[in-house]
C-alpha positions, 0 to 999 in steps of 0.5 A: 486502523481496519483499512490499514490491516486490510491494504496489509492483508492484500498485500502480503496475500499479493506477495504470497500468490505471486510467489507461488506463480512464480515459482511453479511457472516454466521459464528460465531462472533469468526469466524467472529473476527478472519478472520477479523484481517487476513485480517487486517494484510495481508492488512497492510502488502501489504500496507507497503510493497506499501508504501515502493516501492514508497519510493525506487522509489522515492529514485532511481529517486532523486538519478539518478538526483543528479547524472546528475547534478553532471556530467553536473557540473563537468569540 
């Protein structure tokens, strides 16, 4: 749970960071639009791509028990 409320920390000071660049570079507002949604994407898709680690993490921790308690339980 600590690794969860650290990648969500990262992210939202990500989101909030890029925001304040964003908005406070010249350039045109098409221009700011445009970089803004790549942004966006690349952020989802790391975000997703994190979400998805922790699940196989998750689903390798649980696996690896059930599989100990199986050997401690055969006779």
């Amino acid at each position: 749970m600590d690794n969860f409320k650290t990648v969500a920390a990262f992210f939202a000071g990500l989101a909030v960071g890029a925001a304040i660049g964003a908005f406070t570079a010249p350039e045109k507002g098409s221009e700011l639009r445009k970089r803004m949604t790549e942004r966006l994407k690349k952020t989802g898709n790391d975000l997703v791509n994190n979400v998805k680690g922790g699940f196989d993490d998750i689903t390798s921790t649980i696996t690896s028990k059930m599989k100990d308690v199986s050997d401690e339980t055969t006779f």
